[in-house]
C-alpha positions in Angstrom: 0.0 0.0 0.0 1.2 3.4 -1.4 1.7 5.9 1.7 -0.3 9.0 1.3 2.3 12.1 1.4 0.3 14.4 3.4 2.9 17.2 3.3 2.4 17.6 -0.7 -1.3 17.9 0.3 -0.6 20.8 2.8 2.0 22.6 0.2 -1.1 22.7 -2.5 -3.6 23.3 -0.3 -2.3 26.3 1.4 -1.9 27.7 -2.1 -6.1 26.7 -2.1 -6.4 29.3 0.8 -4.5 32.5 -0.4 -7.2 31.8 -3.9 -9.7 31.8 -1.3 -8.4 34.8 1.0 -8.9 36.8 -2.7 -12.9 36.7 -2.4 -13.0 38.6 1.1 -15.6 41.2 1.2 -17.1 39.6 -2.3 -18.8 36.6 -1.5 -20.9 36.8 1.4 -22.8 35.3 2.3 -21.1 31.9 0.6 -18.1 30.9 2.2 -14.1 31.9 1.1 -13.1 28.8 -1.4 -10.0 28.4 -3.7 -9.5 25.2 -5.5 -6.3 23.8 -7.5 -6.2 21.5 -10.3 -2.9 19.3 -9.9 -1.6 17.2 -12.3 1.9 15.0 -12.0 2.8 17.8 -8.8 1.9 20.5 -11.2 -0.2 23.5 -11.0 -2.6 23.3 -14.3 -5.3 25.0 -13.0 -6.4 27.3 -10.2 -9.7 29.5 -9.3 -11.4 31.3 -6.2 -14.7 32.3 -5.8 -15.0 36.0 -6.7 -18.5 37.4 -5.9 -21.6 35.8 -4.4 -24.2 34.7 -7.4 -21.0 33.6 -9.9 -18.8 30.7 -10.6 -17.9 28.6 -7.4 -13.6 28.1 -7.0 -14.0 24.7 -8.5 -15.2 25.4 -11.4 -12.9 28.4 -12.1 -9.8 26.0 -11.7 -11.6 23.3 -14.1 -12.4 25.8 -16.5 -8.6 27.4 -16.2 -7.1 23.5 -17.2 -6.6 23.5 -20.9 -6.3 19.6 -21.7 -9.2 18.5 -20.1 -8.3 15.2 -20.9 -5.7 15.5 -17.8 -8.7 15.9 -15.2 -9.2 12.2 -15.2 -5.4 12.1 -13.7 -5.4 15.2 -11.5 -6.1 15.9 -7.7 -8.4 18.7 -7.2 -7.6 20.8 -3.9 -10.1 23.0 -2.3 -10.4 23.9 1.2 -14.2 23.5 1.7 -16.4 20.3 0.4 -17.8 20.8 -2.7 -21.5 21.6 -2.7 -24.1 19.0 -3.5 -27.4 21.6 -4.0 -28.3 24.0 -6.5 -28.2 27.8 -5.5 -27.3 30.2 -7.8 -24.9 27.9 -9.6 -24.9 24.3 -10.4 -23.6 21.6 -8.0 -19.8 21.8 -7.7 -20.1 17.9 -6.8 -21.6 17.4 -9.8 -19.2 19.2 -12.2 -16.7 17.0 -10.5 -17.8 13.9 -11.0 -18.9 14.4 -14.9 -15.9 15.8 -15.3 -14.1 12.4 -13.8 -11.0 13.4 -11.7 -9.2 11.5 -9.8 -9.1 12.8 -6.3 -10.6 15.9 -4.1 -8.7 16.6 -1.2 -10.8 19.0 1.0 -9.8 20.7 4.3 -13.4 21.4 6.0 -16.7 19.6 5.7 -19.0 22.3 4.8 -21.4 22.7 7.7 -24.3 24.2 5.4 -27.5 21.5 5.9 -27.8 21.7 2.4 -24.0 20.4 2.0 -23.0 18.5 5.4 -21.3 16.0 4.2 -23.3 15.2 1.0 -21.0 16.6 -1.4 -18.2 13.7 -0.3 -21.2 10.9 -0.6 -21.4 12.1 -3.9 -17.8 11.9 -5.3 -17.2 8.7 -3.4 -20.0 7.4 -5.0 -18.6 8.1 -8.0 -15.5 6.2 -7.3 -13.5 9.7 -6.6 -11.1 9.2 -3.9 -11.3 12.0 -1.2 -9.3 13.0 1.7 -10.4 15.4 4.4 -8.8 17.4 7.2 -6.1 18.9 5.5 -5.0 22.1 7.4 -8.9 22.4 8.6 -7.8 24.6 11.4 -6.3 27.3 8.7 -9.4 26.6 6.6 -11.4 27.3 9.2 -9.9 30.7 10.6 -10.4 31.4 6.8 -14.1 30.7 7.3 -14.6 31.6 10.7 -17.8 34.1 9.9 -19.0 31.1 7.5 -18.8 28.4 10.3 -19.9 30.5 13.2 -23.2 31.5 11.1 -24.2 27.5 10.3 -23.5 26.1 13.5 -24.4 29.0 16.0 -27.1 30.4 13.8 -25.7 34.0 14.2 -23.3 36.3 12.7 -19.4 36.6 13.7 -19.2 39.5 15.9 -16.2 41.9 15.8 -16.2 44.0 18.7 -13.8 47.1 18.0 -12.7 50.0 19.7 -9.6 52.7 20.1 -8.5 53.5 23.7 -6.1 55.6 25.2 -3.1 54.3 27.0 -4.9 55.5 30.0 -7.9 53.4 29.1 -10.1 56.1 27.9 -12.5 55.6 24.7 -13.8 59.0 24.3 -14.0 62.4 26.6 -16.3 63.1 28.8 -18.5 65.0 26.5 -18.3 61.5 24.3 -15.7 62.9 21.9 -13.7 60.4 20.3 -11.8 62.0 17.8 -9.3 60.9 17.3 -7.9 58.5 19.5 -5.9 56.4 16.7 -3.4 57.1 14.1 -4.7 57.8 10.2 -2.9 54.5 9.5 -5.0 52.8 12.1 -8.1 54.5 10.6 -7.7 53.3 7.5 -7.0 49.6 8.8 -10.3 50.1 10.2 -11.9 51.3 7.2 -10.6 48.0 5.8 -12.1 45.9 8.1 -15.1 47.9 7.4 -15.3 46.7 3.4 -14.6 43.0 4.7 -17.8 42.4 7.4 -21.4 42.2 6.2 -22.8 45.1 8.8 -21.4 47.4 11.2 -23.6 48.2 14.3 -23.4 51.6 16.7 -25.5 52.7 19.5 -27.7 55.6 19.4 -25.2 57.8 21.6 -22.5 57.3 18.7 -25.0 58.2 15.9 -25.6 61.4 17.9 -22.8 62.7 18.8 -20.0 61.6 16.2 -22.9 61.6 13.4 -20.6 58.7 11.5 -21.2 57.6 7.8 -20.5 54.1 8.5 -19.2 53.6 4.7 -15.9 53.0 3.2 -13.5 55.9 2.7 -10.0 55.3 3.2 -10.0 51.8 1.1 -11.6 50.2 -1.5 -14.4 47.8 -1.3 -18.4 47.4 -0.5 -20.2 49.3 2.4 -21.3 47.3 5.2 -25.4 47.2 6.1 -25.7 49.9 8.9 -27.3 48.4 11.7 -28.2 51.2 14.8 -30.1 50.5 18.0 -32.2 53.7 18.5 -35.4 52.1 20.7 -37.3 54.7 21.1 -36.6 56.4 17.4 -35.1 60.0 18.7 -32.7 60.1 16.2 -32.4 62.9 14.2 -33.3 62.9 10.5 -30.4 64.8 9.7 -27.6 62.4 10.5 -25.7 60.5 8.0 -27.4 57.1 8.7 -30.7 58.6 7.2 -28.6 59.8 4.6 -30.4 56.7 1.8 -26.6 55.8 0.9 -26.4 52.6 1.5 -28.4 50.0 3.5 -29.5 50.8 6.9 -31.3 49.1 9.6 -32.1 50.9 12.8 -33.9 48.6 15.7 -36.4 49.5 17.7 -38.9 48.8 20.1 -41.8 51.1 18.4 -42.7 50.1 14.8 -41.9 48.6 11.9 -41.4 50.4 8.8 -39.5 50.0 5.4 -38.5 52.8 2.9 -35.4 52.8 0.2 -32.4 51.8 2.2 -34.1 52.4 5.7 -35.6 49.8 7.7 -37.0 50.9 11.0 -36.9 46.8 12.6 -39.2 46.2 15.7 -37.9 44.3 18.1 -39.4 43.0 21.7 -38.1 45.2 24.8 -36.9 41.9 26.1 -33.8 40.4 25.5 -33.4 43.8 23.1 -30.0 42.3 21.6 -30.4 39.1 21.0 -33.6 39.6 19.3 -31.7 41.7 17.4 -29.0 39.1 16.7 -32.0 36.7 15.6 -33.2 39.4 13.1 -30.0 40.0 11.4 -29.1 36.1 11.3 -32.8 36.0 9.6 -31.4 38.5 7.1 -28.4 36.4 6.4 -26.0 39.0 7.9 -23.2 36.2 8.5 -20.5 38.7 10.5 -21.0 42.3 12.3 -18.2 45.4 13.4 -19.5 46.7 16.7 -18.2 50.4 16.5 -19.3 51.3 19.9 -19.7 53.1 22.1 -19.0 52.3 25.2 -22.2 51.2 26.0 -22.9 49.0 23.1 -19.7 47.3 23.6 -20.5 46.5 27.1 -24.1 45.3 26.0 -22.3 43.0 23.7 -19.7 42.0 26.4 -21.9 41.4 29.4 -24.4 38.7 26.8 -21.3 37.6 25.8 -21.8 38.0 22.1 -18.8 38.3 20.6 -16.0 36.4 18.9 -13.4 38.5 18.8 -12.6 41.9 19.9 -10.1 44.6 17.6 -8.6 46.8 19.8 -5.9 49.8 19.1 -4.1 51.5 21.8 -2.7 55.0 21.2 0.1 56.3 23.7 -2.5 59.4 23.8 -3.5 60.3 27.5 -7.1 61.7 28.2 -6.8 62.1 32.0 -10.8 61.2 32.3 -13.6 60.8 30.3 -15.3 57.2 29.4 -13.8 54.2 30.1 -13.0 51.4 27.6 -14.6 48.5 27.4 -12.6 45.0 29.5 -12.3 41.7 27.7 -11.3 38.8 28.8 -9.5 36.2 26.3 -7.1 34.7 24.5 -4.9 37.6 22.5 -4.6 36.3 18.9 -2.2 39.0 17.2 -0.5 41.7 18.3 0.6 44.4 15.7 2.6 47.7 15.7 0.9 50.9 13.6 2.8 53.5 14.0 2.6 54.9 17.1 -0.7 52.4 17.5 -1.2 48.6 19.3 -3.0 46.9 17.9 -4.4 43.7 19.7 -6.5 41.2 18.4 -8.3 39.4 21.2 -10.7 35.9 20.4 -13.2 34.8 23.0 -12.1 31.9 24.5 -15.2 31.1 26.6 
């Protein structure tokens, strides 16, 4: 019996991942996925998903092969199983097996009921050998917003925030501006084209009167998502501005005009019935901006994943605390004169 060489799995699939790392901020709500067609330890073929509604990775490597005649000798590799149902596109399973390779190495099981395992029935079925678990914990950091979505039936939350290095988050008067360097702003404004929504309290929508869009990088605006229960926001402030999508929750009425929807949600349990609705509306991750209020909402319910959080050397003396989380710190990065820590939720 021929030893499988698990190593030469890892080297191609890895190259599967940066494909996939190429359709961030595209593809949403569908997961990341690259795939690479290998043929005698050679690259012939290669594809990522681009944007949600178009080709899946699989088929973009396929259609990338030139002799198609190889594909009955190749090893595909993509870093999430191959789906078995018709969306918007056919069944990548499907493609697969008509088009006869000769092996699928995956690295996650999708977790999607309408996948979950079926996909790999189906090659097998089809006499395709497949072999799972390659690198599955890089696949899924890749497609931690996609997991955390199917199996907790909610988005991935991203709490962020910029403090002082006296702990403050913004003056007493609820200033916040600005705490962080431009290069951390604009790091921000990255993370802002990556997540489906990005959520603020009525207090921040008041008194910083944010857009909420992307400025300082290049990429799609997020859904704005604002609690304001008792709808005493005024007109005037850019999130009734009709730019982009907005959703401001509520405990009044529900309404619906272009880009606005005024959501009502019970009194009770305000935020997780909130967390329900945008699950419902297949927001799969969410940027809590603050303040410090919402943050601590968010905190206290422990409803969060992971928590972004930049450090300036800039001394307020008083003013509002910043938000305490307790976990496992993740990264650690220098910007400038900014820290930057990223913190996951290990509870």
């Amino acid at each position: 019996m021929i030893k499988h060489d698990h190593h030469i799995d890892e080297v191609f699939m890895r190259r599967a991942l940066e494909l996939a790392e190429l359709g961030r901020g595209s593809v949403s709500p569908n997961p990341l996925v690259g795939s690479v067609v290998v043929h005698d330890s050679k690259i012939i073929g290669e594809g990522w998903h681009k944007k949600f509604g178009e080709s899946h990775a699989e088929v973009n490597a396929v259609n990338a092969v030139t002799d198609k005649a190889l594909l009955k000798e190749s090893t595909i590799y993509v870093n999430l199983e191959p789906c078995s149902h018709r969306g918007k596109t056919p069944p990548c399973a499907d493609m697969l097996v008509a088009n006869g390779v000769h092996k699928v190495v995956i690295a996650n099981l999708d977790s999607n009921p309408l996948v979950s395992g079926e996909g790999v029935r189906k090659l097998r079925s089809a006499g395709i050998e497949v072999i799972s678990g390659i690198l599955d914990k890089a696949g899924h950091e890749l497609n931690k917003r996609f997991f955390t979505f199917m199996e907790k039936h909610r988005p991935y939350i991203v709490l962020k925030w910029a403090e002082t290095a006296d702990g403050f988050i913004a003056r007493e008067n609820y200033d916040s501006k600005w705490i962080s360097n431009e290069y951390s702003r604009q790091v921000a404004h990255k993370w802002r084209a990556e997540e489906d929504a990005i959520l603020v309290g009525s207090k921040t929508a008041a008194h910083d009167n944010p857009q909420l869009n992307v400025r300082d990088w290049s990429g799609r605006d997020p859904v704005r998502v604002v609690f304001d229960r008792f709808l005493r926001l005024d007109r005037k402030l850019h999130v009734f501005d009709g730019k982009q999508k907005t959703i401001l929750y509520n405990v009044l009425k529900h309404e619906e005009h272009p880009n606005l929807i005024l959501a009502r949600v019970e009194d009770e349990d305000f935020i997780s019935n909130v967390i329900k609705d945008l699950f419902q509306r297949n927001i799969q991750s969410l940027l809590v901006e603050g303040g410090a209020t919402i943050l601590d909402l968010f905190i206290e319910h422990n409803l969060w994943d992971e928590a972004r959080i930049f450090q300036s050397p800039r001394l307020f003396e008083k003013g509002i605390r910043a938000p305490a989380v307790h976990g496992k710190v993740h990264e650690t990065h220098s910007i400038q004169s900014d820290t930057l820590r990223i913190v996951y939720n290990d509870q």
